[in-house]
C-alpha positions as CSV (number, residue, x, y, z in Angstrom):
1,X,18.5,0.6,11.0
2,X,17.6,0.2,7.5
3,X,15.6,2.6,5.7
4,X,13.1,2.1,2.8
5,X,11.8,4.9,1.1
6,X,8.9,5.1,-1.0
7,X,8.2,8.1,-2.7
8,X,4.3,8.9,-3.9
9,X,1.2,7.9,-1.8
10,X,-0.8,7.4,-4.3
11,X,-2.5,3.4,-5.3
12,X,0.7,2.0,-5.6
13,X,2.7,3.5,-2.8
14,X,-0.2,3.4,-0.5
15,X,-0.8,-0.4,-1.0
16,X,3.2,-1.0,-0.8
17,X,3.5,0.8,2.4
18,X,1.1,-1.4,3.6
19,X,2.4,-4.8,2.2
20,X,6.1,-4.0,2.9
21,X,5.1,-3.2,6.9
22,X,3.5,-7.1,7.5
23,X,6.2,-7.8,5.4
24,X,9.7,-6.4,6.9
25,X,11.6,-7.2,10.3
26,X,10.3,-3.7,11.5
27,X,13.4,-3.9,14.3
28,X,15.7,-3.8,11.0
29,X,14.1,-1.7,8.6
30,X,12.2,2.0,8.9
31,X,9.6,2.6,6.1
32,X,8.7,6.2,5.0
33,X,6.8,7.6,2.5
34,X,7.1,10.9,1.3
35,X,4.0,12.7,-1.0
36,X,3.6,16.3,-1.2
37,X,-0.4,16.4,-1.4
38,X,-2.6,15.7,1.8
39,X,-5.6,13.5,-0.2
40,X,-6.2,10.8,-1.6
41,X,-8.3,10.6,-4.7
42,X,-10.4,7.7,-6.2
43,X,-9.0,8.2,-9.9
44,X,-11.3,5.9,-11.4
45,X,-14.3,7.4,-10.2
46,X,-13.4,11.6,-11.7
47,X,-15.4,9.8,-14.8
48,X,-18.5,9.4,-12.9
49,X,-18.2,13.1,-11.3
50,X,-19.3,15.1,-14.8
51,X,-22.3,13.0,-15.4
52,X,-23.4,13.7,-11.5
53,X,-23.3,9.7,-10.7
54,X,-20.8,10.4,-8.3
55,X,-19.7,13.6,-6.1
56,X,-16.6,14.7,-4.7
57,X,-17.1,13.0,-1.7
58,X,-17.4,10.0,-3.6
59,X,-13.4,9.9,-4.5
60,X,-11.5,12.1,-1.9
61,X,-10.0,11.2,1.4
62,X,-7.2,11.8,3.9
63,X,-4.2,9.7,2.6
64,X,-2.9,9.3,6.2
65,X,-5.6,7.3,7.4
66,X,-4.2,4.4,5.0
67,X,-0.8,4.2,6.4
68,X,-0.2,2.5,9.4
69,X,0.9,3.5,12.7
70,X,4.5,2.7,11.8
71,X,4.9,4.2,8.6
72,X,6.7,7.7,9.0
73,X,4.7,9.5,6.5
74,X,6.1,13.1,5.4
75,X,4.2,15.6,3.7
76,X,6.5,17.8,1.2
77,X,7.5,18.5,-2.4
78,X,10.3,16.0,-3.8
79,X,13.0,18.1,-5.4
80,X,15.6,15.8,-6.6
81,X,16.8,12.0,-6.3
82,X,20.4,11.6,-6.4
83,X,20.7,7.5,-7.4
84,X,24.3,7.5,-7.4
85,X,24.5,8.8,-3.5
86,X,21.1,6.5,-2.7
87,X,19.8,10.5,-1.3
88,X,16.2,12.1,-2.2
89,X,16.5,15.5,-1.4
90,X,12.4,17.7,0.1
91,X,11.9,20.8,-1.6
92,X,13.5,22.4,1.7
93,X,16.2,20.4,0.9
94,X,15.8,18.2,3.4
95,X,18.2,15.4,2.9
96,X,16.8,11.4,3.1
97,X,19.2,8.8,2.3
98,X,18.2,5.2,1.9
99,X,18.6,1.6,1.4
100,X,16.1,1.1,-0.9
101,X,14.1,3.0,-2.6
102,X,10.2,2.5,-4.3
103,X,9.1,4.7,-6.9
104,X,6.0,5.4,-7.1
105,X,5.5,9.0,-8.2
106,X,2.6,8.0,-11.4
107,X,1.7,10.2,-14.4
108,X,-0.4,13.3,-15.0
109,X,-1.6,15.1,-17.9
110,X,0.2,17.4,-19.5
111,X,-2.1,19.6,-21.4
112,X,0.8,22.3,-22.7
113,X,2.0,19.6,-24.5
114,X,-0.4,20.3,-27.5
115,X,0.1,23.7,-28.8
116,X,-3.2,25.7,-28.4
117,X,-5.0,23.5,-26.1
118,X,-4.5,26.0,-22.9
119,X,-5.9,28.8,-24.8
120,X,-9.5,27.5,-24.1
121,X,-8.6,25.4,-21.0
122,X,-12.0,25.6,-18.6
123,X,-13.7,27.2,-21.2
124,X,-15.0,25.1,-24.0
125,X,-12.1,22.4,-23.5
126,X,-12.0,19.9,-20.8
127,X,-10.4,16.7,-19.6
128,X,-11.8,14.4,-16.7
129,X,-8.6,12.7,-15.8
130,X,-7.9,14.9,-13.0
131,X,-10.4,16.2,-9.9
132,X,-10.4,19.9,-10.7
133,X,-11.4,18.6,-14.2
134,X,-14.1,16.5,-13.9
135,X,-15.8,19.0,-11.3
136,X,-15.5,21.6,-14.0
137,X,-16.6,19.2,-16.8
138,X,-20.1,18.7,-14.7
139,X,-20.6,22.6,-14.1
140,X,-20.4,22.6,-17.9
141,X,-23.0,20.2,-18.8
142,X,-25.7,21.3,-16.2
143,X,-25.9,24.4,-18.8
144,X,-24.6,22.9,-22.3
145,X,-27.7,22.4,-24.1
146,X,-25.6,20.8,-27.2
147,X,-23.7,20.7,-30.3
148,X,-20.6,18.9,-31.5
149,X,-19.0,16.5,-29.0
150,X,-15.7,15.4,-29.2
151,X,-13.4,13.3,-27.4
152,X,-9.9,13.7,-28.2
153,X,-6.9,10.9,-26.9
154,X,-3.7,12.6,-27.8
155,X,-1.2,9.9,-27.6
156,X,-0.4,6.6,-25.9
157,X,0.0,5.6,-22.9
158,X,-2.4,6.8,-21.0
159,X,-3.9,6.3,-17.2
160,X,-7.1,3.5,-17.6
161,X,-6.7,3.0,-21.9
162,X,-10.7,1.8,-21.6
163,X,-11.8,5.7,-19.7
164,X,-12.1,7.1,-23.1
165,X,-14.7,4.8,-24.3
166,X,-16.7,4.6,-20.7
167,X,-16.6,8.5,-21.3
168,X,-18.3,8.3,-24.8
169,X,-20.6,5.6,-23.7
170,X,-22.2,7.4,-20.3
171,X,-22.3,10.2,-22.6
172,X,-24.5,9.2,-24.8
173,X,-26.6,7.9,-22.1
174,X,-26.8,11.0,-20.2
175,X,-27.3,13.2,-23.1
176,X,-30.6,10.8,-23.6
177,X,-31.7,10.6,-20.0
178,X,-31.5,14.7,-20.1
179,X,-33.5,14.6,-23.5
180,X,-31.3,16.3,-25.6
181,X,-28.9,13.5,-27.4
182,X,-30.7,14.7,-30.5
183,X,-29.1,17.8,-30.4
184,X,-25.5,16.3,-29.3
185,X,-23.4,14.7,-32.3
186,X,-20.4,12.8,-30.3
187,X,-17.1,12.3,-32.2
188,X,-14.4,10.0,-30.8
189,X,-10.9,11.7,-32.0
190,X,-8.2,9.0,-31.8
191,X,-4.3,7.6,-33.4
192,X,-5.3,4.0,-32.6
193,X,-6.6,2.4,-35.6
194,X,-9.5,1.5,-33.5
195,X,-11.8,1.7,-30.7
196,X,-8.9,-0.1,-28.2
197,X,-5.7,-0.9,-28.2
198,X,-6.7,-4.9,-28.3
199,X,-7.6,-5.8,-31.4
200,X,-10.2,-8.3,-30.1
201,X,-11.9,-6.0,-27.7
202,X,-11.6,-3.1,-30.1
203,X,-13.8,-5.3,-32.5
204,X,-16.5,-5.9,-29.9
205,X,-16.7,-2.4,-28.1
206,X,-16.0,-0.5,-31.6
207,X,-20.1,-2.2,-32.7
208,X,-21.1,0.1,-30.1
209,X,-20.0,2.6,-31.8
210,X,-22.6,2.7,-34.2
211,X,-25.7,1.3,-32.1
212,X,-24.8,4.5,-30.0
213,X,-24.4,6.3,-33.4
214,X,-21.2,7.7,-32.2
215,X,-18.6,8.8,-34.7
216,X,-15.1,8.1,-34.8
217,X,-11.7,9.5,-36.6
218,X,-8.9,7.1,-36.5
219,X,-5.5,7.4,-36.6
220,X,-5.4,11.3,-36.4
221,X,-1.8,12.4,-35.1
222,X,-3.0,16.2,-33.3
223,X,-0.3,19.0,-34.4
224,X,-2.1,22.1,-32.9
225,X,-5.8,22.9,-31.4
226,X,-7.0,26.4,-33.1
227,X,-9.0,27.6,-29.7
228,X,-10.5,30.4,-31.4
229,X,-11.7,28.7,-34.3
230,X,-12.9,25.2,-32.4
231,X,-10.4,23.2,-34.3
232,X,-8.6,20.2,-33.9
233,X,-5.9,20.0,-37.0
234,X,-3.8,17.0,-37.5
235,X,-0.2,17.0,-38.2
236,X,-1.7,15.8,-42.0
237,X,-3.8,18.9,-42.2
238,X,-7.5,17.0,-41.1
239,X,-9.6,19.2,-39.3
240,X,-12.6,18.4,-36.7
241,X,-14.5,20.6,-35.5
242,X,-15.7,21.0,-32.1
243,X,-18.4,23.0,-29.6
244,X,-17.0,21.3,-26.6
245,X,-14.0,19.4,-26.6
246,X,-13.0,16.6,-23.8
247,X,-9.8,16.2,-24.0
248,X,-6.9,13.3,-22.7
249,X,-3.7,15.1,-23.2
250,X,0.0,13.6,-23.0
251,X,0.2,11.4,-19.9
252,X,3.7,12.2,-18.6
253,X,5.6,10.6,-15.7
254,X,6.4,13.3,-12.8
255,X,8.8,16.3,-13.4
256,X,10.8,15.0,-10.6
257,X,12.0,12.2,-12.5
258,X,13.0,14.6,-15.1
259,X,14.6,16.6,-12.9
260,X,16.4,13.5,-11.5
261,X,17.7,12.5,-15.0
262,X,16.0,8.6,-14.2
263,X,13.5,8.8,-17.0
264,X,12.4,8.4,-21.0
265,X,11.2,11.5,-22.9
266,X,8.1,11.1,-21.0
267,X,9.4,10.5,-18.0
268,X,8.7,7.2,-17.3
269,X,11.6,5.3,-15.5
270,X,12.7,2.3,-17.3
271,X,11.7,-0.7,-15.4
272,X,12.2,-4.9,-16.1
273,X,8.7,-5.6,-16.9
274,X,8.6,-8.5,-14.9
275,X,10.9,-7.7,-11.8
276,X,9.9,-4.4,-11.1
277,X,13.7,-3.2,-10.8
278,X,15.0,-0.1,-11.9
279,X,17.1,-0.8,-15.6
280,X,19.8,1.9,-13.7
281,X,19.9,0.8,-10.6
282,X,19.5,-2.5,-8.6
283,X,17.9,-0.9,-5.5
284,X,15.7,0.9,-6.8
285,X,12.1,-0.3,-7.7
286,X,9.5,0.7,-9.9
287,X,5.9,0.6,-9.6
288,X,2.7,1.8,-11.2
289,X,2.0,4.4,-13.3
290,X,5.8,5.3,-12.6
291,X,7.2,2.9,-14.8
292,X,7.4,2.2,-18.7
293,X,6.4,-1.3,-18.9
294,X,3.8,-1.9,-21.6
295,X,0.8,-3.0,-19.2
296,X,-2.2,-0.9,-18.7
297,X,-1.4,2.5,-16.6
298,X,-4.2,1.4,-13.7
299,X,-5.2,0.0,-10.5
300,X,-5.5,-3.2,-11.2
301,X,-2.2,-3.0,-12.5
302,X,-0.4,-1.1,-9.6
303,X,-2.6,-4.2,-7.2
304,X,-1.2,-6.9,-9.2
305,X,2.3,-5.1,-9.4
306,X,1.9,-4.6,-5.6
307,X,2.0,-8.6,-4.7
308,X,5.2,-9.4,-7.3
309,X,7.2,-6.2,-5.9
310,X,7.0,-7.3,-2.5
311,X,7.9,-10.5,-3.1
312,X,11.1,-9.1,-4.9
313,X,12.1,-7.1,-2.4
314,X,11.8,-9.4,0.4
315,X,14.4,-11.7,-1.7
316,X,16.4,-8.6,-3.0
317,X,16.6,-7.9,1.0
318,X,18.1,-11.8,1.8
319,X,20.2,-11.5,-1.4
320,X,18.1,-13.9,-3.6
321,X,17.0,-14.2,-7.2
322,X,14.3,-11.9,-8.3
323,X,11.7,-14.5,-9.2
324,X,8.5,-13.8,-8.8
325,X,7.4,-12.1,-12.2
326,X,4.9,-10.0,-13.3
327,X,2.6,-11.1,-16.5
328,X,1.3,-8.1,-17.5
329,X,-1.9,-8.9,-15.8
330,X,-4.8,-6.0,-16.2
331,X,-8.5,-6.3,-15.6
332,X,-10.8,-3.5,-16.3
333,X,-14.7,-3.0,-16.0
334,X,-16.0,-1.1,-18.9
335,X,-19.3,1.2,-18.4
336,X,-21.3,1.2,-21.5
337,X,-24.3,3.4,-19.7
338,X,-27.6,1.6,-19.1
339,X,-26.6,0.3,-16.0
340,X,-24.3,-2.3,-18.4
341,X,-20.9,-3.3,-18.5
342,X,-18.0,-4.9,-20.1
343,X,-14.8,-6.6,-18.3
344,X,-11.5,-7.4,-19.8
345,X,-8.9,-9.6,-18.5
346,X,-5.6,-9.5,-20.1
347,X,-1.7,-9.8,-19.9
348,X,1.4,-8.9,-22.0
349,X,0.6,-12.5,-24.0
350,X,-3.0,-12.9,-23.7
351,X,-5.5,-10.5,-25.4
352,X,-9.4,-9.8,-23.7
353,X,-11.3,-13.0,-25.0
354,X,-15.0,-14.6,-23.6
355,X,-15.2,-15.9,-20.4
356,X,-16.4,-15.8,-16.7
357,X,-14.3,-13.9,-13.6
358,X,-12.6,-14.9,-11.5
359,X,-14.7,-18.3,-11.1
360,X,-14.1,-20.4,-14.1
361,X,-17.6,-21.7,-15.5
362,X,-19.5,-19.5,-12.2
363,X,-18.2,-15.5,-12.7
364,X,-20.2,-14.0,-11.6
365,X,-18.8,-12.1,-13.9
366,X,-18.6,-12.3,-18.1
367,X,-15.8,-11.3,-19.7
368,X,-16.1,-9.3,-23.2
369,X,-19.9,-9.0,-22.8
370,X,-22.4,-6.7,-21.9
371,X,-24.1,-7.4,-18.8
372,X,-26.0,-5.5,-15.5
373,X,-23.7,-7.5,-13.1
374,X,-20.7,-6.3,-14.2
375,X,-22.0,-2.9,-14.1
376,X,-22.6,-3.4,-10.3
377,X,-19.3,-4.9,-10.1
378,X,-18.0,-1.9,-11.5
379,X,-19.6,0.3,-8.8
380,X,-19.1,-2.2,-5.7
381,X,-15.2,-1.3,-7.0
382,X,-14.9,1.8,-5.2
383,X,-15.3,0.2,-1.9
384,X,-12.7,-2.6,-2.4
385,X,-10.8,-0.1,-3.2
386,X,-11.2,1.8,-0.1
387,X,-11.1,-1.1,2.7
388,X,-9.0,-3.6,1.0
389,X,-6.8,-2.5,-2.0
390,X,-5.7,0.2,-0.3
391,X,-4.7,-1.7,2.9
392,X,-3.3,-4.5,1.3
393,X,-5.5,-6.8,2.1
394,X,-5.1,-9.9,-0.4
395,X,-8.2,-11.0,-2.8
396,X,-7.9,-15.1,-2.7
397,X,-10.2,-15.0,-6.1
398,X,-7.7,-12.8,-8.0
399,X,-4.0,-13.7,-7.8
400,X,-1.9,-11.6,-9.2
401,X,-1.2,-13.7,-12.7
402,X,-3.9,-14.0,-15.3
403,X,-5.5,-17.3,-14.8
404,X,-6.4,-18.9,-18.5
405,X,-9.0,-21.2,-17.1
406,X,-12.2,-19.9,-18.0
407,X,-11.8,-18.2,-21.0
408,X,-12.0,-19.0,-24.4
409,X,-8.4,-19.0,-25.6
């Protein structure tokens, strides 16, 4: 028998495991997934947990209750894969060879990445792109009773590119529900030039910027973070100073990549940005926040991904052309507090423009406007997520390419 292996059980190995076993001639081919950590977490909902619209039970459960029955599903640290030998070796040095392998292993923050950031990790510097860190982020502001703000994106890529902005915009809406935004100034810290990494939708969401009376510094390039002093100093010598800073470190790909010797100098594997194969090697697939295609590192990514893999690697399987190709599609609500929200649709081609989704002329939702709906789009989310992402179970509405009927191209 065959094996496939996919390694990481997060979003996009979950919702592979899941396609591949409709998929696959189950009397040919095992599938087994291999992830060293027992949950699951809700990423996009850590930004909810500091502003106490979500709790932790909101975006935490069992990852084995997602696989199905069939799915051999190991729990252990990933030291090494060997390509060459087609052989991922377990921390306990198990040894798993394989036919074909999915990667699927995402990114993480890596705060020691920035000189002086650790010194006042948990302190009076936080980050809400993992669990641990949002939970402490919300102990914080129960007692922070204000000062400077600020918001600091190291570098691109990063997980969800709109989170920043959602942070700074529930901020500013919790800081007046709680009666103090008087006392809070909030500074946006950024390289981009802008708001976004869109020009279009960095135009629209950057006028929020000032009805919010938010600051921002563009293009600063951090060198160091002066812990003591509450500094942020840019590799030209600006400084911002800071009471609390929130931070988005380096995104990095996982160490075991590294380790492996398959990645960049952030560990991202280099992946055909429409395929989904592995630059290196032909049967090995890349998916997710894994790779180092220039689509947005997020779900709806890793869904859309999900679709045009599988049909790869059912025709990879019978010896066929790769055709089925992924456009860069991305769609992402964007909170802007108030019980309002924004949604972008996008691809490698096509910037965020006007619109209505996914019905053309009928939306529900708008697209590069402000409205309550999308907000409750945004929250109903969390339970597609759950049932029907997760599970693979197909949205007719949203195919996998970016439709261009209405939308004001």
């Amino acid at each position: 028998m065959k094996k496939l292996l996919i390694l990481g059980a997060g979003t996009a190995g979950t919702m592979m495991a899941n396609h591949l076993n409709k998929k696959l001639d189950l009397k040919e081919w095992s599938i087994t997934i291999v992830d060293q950590e027992p949950q699951h977490y809700y990423q996009p909902g850590f930004l909810f947990i500091p502003f106490e619209i979500y709790s932790e039970r909101d975006v935490v459960k069992e990852k084995k209750q997602f696989f199905p029955k069939s799915v051999e599903y190991i729990q252990a640290p990933i030291k090494l894969i060997e390509a060459e030998q087609n052989l991922v070796i377990l921390q306990d040095n198990t040894r798993i060879n394989y036919d074909l392998l999915i990667i699927a292993t995402g990114c993480k923050i890596a705060p020691d990445e920035i000189d002086g950031l650790e010194d006042g990790w948990r302190k009076n510097i936080f980050d809400f792109y993992t669990f641990d860190g949002s939970v402490a982020l919300r102990n914080k502001l129960r007692e922070w009773e204000g000062g400077k703000m600020v918001l600091h994106l190291a570098e691109m890529p990063i997980k969800c590119p709109v989170a920043p902005l959602e942070f700074l915009f529930l901020a500013d809406w919790f800081f007046n529900v709680k009666g103090i935004r008087k006392n809070v100034e909030i500074t946006y810290v950024t390289p981009l030039s802008g708001a976004f990494t869109k020009p279009r939708a960095s135009a629209v969401l950057g006028n929020l910027f000032e009805t919010k009376n938010i600051n921002i510094v563009p293009n600063f390039n951090v060198s160091h973070v002066e812990a003591e002093d509450n500094k942020l100093i840019s590799l030209d010598g600006k400084e911002v100073e800071y009471d609390l800073l929130v931070t988005i470190p380096t995104n990095m790909g996982d160490q075991l990549i590294e380790r492996s010797g398959l990645g960049d100098e952030l560990n991202f594997v280099p992946t055909d940005k429409h395929t989904l194969q592995s630059k290196a090697y032909e049967n090995i697939f890349v998916i997710g926040d894994a790779t180092d295609i220039p689509a947005s590192k997020a779900g709806s990514v890793a869904h859309f991904e999900a679709e045009i893999l599988t049909e790869n690697i059912l025709s990879y399987i019978h010896g066929k052309p790769l055709e089925a190709h992924f456009d860069g599609h991305a769609n992402c609500y964007i909170e802007s507090g108030y019980n309002k929200a924004f949604l972008i649709d996008f691809n490698y081609d096509v910037e965020p423009v006007e619109g209505t989704f996914p019905l053309p002329g009928v939306g529900p939702f708008s697209l590069l406007k402000e409205t309550t709906i999308n907000h409750w789009g945004k929250m109903a989310f969390r339970h597609i997520y759950w049932y029907m992402l997760l599970k693979g179970i197909p949205i007719p509405t949203v195919p996998p390419h970016m439709k261009t009927s209405g939308k004001k191209l």
